[in-house]
VEXSENU-629997 format. One record per residue: residue in three letters; y, z, x negated of N, C-alpha, C in turn. Coordinates in steps of 0.02 Angstrom, whole numbers, plus 32768, in hexadecimal, padded with zeros to 4 digits. Example, Ala and Ser with C-alpha at 12.3 -4.5 7.8 and 13.67 -1.06 7.14 Angstrom:
BEGIN
Ala7EE481867D6C7F1F81867D997F5B81867D6C;Ser7F9081627D7E7FCB81657D548002818A7D7B;
END
This chain:
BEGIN
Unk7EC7590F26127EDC594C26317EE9598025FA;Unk7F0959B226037F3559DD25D87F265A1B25E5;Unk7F135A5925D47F0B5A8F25F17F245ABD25D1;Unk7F405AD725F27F7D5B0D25BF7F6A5B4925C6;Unk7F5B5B7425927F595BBD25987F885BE22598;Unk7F8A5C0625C47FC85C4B25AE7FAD5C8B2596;Unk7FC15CAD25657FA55CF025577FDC5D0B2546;Unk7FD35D4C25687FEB5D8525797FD65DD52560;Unk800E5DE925337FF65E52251F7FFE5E5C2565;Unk7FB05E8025737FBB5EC825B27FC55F08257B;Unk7FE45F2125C080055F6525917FDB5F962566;Unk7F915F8F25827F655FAB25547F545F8024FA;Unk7F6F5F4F25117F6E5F3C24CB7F215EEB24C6;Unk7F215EE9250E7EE15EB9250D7F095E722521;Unk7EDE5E5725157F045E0225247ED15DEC2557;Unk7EFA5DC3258A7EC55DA325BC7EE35D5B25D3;Unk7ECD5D3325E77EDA5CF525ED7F0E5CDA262B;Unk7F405CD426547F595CD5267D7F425C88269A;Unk7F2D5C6226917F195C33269A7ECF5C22269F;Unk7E965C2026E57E605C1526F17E2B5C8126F3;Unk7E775CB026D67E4F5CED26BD7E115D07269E;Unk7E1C5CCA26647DE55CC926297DEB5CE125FC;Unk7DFA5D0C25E47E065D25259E7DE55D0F2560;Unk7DFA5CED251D7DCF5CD224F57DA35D0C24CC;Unk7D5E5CEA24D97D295D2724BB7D3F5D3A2461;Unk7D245D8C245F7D245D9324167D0A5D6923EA;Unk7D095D7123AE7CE85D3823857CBF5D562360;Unk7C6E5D5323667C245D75233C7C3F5D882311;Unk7C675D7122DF7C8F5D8D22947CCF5D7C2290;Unk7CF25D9F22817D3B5DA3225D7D395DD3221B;Unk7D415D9921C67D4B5DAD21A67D945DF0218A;Unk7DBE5DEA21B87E0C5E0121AC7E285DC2218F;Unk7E675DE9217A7E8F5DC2214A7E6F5DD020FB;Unk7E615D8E20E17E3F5D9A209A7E775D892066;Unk7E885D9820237EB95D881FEB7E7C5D751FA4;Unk7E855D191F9C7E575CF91F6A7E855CF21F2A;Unk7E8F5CF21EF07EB05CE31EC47EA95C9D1EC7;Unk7ED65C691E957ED35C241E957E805C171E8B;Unk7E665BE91EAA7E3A5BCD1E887DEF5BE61E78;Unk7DFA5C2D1EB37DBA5C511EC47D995C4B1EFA;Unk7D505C681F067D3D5C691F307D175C941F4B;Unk7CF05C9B1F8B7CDB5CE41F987C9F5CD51FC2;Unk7C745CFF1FCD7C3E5CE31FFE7C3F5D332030;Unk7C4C5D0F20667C525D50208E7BFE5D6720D6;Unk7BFC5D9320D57BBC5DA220EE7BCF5DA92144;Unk7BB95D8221767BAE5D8C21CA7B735D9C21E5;Unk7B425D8721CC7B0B5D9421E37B0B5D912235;Unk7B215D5422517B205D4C228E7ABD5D3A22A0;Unk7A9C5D0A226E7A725CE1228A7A715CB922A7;Unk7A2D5CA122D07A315C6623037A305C2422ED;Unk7A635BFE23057A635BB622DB7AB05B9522DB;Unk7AA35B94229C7AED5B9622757B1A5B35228E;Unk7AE25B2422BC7AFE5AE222F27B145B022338;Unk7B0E5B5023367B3C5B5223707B8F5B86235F;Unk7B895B9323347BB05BB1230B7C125B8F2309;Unk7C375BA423287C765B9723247CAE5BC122ED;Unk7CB75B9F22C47CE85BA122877D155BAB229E;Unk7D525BD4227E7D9E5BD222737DA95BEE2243;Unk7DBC5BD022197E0A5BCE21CD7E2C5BD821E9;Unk7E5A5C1921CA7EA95C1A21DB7EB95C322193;Unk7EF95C1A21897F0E5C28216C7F675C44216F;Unk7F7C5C7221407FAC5C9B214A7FDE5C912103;Unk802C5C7A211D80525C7C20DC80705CC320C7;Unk80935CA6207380AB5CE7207F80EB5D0F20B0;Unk80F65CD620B881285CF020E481215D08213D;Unk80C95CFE213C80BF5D15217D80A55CE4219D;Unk80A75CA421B280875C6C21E6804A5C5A21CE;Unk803B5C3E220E7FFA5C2B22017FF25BFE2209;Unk7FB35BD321EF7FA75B8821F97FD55B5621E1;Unk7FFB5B8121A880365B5421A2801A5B1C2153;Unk7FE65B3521567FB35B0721217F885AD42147;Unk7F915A9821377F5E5A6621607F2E5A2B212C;Unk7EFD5A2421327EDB59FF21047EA75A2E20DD;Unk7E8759F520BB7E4F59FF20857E5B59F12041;Unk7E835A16200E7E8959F71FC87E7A5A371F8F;Unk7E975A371F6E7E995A651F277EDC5A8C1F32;Unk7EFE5A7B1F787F465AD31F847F2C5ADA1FB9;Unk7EE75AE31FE27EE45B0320237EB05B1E200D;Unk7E935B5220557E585B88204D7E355B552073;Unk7DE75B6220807DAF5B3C208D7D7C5B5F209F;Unk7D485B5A20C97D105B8C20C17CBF5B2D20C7;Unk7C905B5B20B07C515B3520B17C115B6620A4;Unk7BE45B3C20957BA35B5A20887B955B8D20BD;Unk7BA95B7820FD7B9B5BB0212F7B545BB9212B;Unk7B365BF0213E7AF75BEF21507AE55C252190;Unk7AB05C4821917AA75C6E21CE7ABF5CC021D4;Unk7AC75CDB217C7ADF5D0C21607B0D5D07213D;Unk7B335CB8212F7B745CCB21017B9D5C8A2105;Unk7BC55C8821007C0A5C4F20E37C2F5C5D20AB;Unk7C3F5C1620847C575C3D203F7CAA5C06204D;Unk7CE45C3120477D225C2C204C7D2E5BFB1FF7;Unk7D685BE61FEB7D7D5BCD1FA97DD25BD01FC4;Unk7E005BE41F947E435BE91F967E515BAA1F4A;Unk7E855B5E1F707E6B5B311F317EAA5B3B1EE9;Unk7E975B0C1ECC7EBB5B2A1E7C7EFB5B3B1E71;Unk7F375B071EB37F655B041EA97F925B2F1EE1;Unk7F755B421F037F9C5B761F407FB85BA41F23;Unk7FEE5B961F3E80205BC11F3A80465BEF1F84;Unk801E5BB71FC2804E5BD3200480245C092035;Unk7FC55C0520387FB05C0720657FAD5C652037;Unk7FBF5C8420527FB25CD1202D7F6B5CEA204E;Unk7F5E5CDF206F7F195D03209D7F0A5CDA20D3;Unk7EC75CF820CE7E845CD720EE7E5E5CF72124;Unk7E4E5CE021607E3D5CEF21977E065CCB21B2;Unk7DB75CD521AD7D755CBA21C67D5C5CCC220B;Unk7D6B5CA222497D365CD4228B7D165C9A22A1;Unk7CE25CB522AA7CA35C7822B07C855CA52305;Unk7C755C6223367C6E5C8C236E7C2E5C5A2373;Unk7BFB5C6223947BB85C4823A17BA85C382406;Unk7B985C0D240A7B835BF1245E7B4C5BD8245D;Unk7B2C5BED248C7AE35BDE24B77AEE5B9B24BE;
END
């Protein structure tokens, strides 16, 4: 089975789900858009807590020309995050990227 979301701008500027009228929850942290030089890395602070096994990840990443996700994989030209813990995740931008310009972390947590 297939379940398709639709989302929709209301005119106030909020998004809501047209489909089941669920709106997807905020996410405990959103780093922004981050800018790593080649081959750096960063450890960024959430301080969500709890337990980092209920903890939901998302990488995005952003070219320069604007899209997203248009980076796929794990090597030495994509961004990466690890070492999560209960107060931090540390990002890495790898040696040879040249496409992914910025970096985007939101980590959302469930009971």
């Amino acid at each position: 089975m297939v379940t398709l979301w639709l989302v929709r701008r209301q005119p106030t500027g909020v998004q809501s789900a047209l489909y089941n009228g669920a709106p997807f929850p905020r996410p405990a942290y959103d780093s922004g858009w981050r800018v790593l030089d080649q081959g750096a890395g960063e450890e960024l602070t959430h301080n969500i807590g709890g337990n980092v096994d209920s903890y939901v990840v998302d990488l995005q990443c952003k070219t320069v020309s604007g899209d997203i996700n248009k980076v796929v994989g794990i090597s030495e030209s994509v961004y990466l995050w690890d070492q999560l813990t209960t107060s931090t995740i540390h990002i890495y931008r790898g040696n040879s990227d040249v496409t992914a310009a910025r970096i985007r972390i939101r980590i959302w947590m469930y009971n």
